[in-house]
N, C-alpha and C positions, 0 to 999 in steps of 0.2 A: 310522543316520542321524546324521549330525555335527549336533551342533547349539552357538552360541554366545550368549553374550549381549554384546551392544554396547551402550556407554553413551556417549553425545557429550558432553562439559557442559564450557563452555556452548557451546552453537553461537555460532560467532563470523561476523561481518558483518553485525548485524543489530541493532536497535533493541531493548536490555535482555537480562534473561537468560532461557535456554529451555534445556533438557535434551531429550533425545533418548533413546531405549532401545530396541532390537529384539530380538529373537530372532531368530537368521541358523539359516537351515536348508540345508547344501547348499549353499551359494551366491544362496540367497533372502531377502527379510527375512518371516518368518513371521506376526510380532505386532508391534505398537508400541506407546508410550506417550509422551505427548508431555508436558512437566511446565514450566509458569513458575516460575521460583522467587524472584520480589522480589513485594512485596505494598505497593501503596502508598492511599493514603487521601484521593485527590481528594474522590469522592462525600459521604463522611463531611463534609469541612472544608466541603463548600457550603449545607450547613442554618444558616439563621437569616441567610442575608446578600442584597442587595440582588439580584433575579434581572438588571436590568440589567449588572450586574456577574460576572457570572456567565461570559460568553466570554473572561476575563481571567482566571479563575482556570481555566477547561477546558482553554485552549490550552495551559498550562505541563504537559497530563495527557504531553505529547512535545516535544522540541524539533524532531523532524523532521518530523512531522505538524502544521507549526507554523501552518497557517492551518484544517484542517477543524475542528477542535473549537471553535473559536471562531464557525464560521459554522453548525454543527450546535445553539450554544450558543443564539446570535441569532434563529433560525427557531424554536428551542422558546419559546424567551419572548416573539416577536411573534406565535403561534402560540395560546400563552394569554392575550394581551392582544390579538388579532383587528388587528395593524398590519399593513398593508400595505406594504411599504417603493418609497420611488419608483425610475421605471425605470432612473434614470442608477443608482442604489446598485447595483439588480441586476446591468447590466453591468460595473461596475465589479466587485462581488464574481468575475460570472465572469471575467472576467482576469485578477485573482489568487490566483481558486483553480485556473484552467487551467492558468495558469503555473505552480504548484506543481507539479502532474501533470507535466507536459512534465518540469521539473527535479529531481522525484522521481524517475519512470522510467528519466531517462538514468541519473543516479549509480545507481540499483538494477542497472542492467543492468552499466555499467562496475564501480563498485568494490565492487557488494555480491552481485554472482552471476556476472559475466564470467569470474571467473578460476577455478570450479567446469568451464568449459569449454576454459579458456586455459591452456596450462604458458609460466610465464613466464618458465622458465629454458629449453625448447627455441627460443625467439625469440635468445637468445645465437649459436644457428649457425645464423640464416637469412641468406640473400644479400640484402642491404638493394636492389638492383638488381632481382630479382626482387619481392619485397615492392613495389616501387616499380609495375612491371609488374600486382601483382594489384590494385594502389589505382584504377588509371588506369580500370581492366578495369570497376569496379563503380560508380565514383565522380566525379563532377567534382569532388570535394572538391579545394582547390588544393594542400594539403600533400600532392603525390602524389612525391616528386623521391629520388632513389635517395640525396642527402645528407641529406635529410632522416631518412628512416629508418635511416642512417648514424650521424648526432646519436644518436638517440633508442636507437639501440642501443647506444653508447657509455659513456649516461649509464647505461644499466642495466649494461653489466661493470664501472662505475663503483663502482655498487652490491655486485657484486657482490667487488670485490675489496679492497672496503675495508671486509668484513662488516660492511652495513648496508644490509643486503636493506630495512631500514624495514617498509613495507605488506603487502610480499611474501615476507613471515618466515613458516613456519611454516606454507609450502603441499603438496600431496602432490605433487609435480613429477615426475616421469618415471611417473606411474602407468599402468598399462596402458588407462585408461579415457579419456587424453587421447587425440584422434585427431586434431588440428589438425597441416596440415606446419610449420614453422619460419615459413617466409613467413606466414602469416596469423598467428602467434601473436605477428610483431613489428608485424603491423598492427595488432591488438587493443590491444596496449601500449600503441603512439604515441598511439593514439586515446581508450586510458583517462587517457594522461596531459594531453591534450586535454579531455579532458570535466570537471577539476580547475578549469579556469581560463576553462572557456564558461559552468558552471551558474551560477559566482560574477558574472558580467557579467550575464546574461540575468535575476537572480532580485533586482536592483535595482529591477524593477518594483512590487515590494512595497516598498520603502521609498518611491516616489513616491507611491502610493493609500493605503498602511499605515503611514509614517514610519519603518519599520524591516525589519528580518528579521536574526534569525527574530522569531516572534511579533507580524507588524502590528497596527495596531489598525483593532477595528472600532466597530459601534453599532449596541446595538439599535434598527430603527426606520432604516438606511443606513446611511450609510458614512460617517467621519469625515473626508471629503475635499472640501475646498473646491475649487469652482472659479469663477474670473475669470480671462479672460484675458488680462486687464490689468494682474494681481498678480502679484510674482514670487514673494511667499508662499504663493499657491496653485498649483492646477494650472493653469499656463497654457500656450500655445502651444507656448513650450519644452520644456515638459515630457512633452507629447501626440508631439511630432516625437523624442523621447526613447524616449517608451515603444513609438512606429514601429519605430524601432531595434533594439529590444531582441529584438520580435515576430518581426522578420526574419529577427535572429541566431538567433534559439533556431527556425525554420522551418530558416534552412538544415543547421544541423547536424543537427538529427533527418533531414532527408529524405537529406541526400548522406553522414553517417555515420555515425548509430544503426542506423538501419534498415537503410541495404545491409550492415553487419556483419553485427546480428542474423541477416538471411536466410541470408550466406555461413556464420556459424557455424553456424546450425540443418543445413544440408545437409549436415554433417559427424556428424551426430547425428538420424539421422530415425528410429532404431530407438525413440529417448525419445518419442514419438508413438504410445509402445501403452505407457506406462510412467508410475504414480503421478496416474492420473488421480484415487481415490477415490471419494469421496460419490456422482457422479451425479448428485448436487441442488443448484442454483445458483440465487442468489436475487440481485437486486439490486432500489435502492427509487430510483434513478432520478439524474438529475445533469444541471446546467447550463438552467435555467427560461429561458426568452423573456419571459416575463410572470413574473407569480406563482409561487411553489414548490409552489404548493397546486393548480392546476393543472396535472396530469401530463400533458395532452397537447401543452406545451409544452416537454418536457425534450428537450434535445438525446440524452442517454443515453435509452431508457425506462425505465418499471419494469419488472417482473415476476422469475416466477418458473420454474422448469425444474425438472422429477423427472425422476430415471431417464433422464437422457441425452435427452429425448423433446421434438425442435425443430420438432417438430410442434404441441403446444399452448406456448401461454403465459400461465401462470395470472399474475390479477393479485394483484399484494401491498398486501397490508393489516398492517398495523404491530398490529393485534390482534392476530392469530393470531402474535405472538412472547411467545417463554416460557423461564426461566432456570431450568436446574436448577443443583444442590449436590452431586448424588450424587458424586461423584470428586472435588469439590474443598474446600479448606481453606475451608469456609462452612458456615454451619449457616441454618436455618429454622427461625421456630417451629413453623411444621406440621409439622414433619419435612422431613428429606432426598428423600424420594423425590417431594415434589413440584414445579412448577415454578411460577413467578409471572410474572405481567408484569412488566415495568420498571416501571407505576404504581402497582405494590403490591410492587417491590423491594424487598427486605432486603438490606445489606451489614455481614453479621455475621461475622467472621474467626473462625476456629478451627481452628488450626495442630494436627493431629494427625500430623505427617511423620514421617519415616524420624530415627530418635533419631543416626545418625551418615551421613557423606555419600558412604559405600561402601556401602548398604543400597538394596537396589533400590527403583522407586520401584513398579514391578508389583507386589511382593509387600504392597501397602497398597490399602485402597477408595478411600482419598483421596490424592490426588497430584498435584495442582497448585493457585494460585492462580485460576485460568481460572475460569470458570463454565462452563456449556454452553447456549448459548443455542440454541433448536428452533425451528424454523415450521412449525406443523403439525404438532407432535412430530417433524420431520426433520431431521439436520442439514444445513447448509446451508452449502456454499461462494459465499464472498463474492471479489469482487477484478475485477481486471479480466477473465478470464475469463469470470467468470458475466456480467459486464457487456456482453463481444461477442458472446456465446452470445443473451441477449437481445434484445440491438441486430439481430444476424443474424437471428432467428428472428421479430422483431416485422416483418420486412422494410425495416430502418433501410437506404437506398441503398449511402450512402456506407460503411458497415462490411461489407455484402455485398461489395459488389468487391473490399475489399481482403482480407477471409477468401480472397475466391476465389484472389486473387491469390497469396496467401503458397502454397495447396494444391497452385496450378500450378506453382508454383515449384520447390516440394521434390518435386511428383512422391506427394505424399499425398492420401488420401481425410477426408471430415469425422470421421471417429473417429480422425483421430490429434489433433481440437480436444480433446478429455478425456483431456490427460494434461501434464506436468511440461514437453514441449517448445510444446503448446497454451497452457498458460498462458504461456510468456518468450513468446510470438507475442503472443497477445492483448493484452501490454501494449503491446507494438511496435506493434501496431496504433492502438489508441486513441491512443497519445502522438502518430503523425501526423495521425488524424483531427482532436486538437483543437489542435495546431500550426498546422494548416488553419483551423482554425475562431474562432481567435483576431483575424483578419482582420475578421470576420461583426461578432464584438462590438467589437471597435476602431472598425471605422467606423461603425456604428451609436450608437458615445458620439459619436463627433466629430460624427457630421450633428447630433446632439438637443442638442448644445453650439451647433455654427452657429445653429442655431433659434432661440435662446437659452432653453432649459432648463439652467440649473446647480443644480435643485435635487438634493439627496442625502439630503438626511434628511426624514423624516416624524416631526413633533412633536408628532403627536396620541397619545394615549394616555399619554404621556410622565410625567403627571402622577401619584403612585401614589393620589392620594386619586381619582381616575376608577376605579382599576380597582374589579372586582367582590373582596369580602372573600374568595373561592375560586376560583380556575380553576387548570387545566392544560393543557400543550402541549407538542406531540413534533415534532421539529427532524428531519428525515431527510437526509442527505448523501451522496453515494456519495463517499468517499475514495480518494485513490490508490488504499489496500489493501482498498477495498471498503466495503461498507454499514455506516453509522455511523448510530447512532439516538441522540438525550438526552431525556429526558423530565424534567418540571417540575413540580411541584405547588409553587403560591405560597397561603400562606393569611394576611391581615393585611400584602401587600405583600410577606411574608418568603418565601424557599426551603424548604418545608416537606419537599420531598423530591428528590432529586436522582440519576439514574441513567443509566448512560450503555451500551450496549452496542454495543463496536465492533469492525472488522472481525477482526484477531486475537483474540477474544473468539470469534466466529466458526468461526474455520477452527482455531483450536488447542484448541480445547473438546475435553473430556474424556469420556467415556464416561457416559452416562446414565443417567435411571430404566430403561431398555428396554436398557442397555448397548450401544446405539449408539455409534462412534468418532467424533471429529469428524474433518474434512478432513485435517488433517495425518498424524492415526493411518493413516486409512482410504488416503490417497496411499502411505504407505509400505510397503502390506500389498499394493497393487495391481502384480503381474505385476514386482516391484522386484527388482531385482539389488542384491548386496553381495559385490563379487570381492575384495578383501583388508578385512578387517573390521578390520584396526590404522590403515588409512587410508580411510574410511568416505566416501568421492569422491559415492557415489549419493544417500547421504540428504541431505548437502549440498543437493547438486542439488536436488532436490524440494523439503525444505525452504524454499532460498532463493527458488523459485520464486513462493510465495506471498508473499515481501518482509514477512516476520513481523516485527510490531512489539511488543513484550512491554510495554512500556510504557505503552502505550494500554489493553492488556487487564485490568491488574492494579488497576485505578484504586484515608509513614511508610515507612522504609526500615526492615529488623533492624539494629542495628547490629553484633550477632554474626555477620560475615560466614564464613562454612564454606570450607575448601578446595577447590578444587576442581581436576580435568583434563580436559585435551583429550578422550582419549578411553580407555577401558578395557575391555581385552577377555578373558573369561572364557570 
């Protein structure tokens, strides 16, 4: 039996660093080990400081996650001081944390996993005429015109002949694993290079309600957005018929060319539909509130949770039953390693025991990553948009039923190819139109309760630290783009007496446990995976990138001893 060992490091297109490692048997990947290797120190710096202050120093925990941790931050501290925040705050949060989603998913799909489908050097010999032909076929999109795709091929032998491939440096290009014709792989191009200059239009809406982006701002208690519609310092008329705009632009392109890609690409690839699904277990804690966040039967997402593939029940989720182990990762416990804790009895206590040089496997150690492993229920649990349609599906969510159905009829697949590597780039696909759609629901429902005249935004009760109680605590729950984000709070004396945050790549990259459970990304790579040239590692990519891994958010003080590092090494 042949067997290899593959090292990825660092995987690139993705938010921070992450290592990769299999064992290829045959042409399988046998084992895995999935390893974060930056360790930084959010949680730590948030002791002893004002908790109102507190979604200002979380949101810096990513610059591309740059609204959830701020609103995950907000919900735990009104949460332990019982605010209520008024209703205009909440719509307005949902709009620019929907918008986030919508202009996260696109860039994820174009320039941070499209091209693990796309060879962007076979778009060099397609017939810009034909390509023209297959745009018309799918799309009213209006950039459909055979010059067009003319240009945009131009500008890539541009690239390419004046070696400065740029973006598209250092891709596996003619690998036996691309199956796109030429024509489609110059339509994906046009359209990645299109989605460069829509996400940057459309993601202004955050600098209207948030004064910036990235990192708007918010308030505990609402939302730091004035409005009169009679100020031009505020939000006013102009500015609502602006943010119409914006709603529009970013509807049309997700409908006429995220999504008909997506489906056209998926059909060229539906064997990935029995490929890296993992865990079985998907958990999510719900997203987008009507009312109150504390009120779960007003989330447009629901909660719940999914074992074993089984869309028949839906357990519900309770933020107790989550627990962090140490055993695999560079942390320690006073109880020992083999126990787990809640995030309100978190410890974040570093202890770097790794591989003494950066060619030393990281398998052949108990501890091997940054990550923690967070369980529910003792299980691991995949988070993301996935587990999120899976739920939405399964609770009998209308609008997410039809369009699952829709994608299944399409490709000509049954519901078990939803748990796998081509299920999850679907499921994003999916939610990002559902709440392009739905972005509509809450736009005009601020504008009627503005006509009304409600401009209020913030609640300023509690506000005061000498009201609150000398102890309380409060857990913030968010579903993020990349899935279920938790903060938890303990304030004693006014102060942050403890601070913890476990999020969604925390989640899905977690390490092997007390019980040596893998977490989602191990376990995805271990599932029915193909690895046909292990020097050019095409599949793990794929799955990988599917989950849209953000290592930065997980790791929550840089080394400054930074280690060598390559692409990939094969033994």
């Amino acid at each position: 039996m042949a067997r290899t060992k593959v090292v990825v490091d660092p995987i690139s297109r993705i938010e921070g660093h992450l290592r990769i490692e299999v064992q290829e048997e045959d042409g399988r990947i046998a084992d895995a080990w999935a390893s974060s290797t930056q360790f930084r120190g959010i949680e730590i710096i948030m002791q002893g400081r004002d908790p109102r202050d507190a979604w200002a120093f979380t949101q810096r925990i990513c610059g591309v996650c740059t609204v959830v941790h701020a609103v995950a931050s907000c919900r735990a501290v009104e949460d332990a001081l019982d605010i209520r925040i008024p209703p205009n705050a909440n719509l307005i949060r949902n709009l620019v944390h929907g918008m986030q989603f919508i202009q996260d998913h696109v860039i994820h799909f174009y320039h941070l996993h499209a091209l693990d489908w796309v060879d962007v050097v076979s778009a060099l010999s397609a017939n810009p005429a034909a390509t023209a032909g297959i745009a018309r076929q799918v799309s009213p999109w209006p950039n459909n015109s055979a010059t067009y795709f003319q240009e945009v091929q131009d500008r890539l032998k541009n690239f390419v002949a004046g070696g400065q491939l740029g973006i598209f440096t250092n891709g596996y290009w003619g690998h036996p694993a691309y199956k796109l014709p030429p024509e489609v792989n110059l339509l994906a191009v046009a359209h990645y290079l299109e989605a460069l200059d829509w996400q940057r239009d459309v993601i202004r809406l955050h600098t209207v309600f948030g004064g910036k982006n990235p990192h708007p701002n918010f308030l505990v208690g609402g939302m730091a957005s004035a409005i009169n519609l009679d100020d031009t310092a505020t939000i006013n008329a102009e500015r609502l018929t602006d943010i119409r705009s914006m709603i529009t632009k970013a509807q049309r392109f997700v409908e006429q060319v995220y999504w008909p890609d997506l489906v056209a690409i998926a059909g060229f690839y539906k064997e990935w539909g029995a490929i890296g699904g993992g865990t079985g277990n998907y958990l999510a804690c719900g997203e987008f509130p009507d009312g109150d966040i504390r009120d779960t039967d007003s989330l447009y997402f629901p909660p719940g949770v999914i074992v074993d593939k089984d869309l028949s029940t839906v357990l519900p989720y309770d933020q107790e039953l989550v627990k962090e182990y140490v055993t695999s990762s560079w942390y320690e416990y006073e109880g020992g390693d083999a126990v787990g804790l809640h995030p309100y009895e978190g410890e974040t206590k570093a202890r770097y025991t790794g591989p003494p040089t950066p060619w030393t496997y990281l398998q052949d150690h108990d501890k091997y990553t940054w990550m923690k492993s967070p369980r529910y229920d003792e299980r691991p649990m995949e988070v993301g948009p996935l587990a999120r349609m899976l739920v939405a599906y399964a609770s009998g969510h209308e609008e997410a039923r039809a369009l699952v159905g829709e994608v299944l009829s399409r490709l000509n697949v049954g519901p078990a190819a939803l748990f796998s590597t081509l299920g999850r780039t679907a499921a994003r696909g999916i939610e990002t139109v559902l709440l392009a759609r739905r972005m509509d629901v809450w736009y005009d429902r601020l504008v009627e309760r503005i006509k009304n005249g409600d401009t209020q935004t913030f609640a300023g009760d509690m506000w005061d630290p000498d009201e609150w109680p000398s102890t309380t605590q409060g857990y913030g729950c968010l579903d993020a783009p990349r899935g279920a984000l938790g903060h938890w709070v303990q304030i004693e004396d006014a102060k942050i007496a403890r601070y913890q945050c476990v999020v969604p790549s925390t989640w899905n990259c977690s390490p092997r446990d007390a019980n040596g459970q893998p977490g989602p990304y191990e376990a995805a790579l271990v599932d029915n995976h193909p690895l046909v040239r292990p020097d050019q590692p095409i599949e793990i990519l794929r799955t990988i990138h599917s989950f849209d891994p953000c290592m930065a958010c997980g790791v929550h003080v840089l080394d400054a001893q930074g280690n060598p590092v390559t692409e990939v090494r094969v033994q």
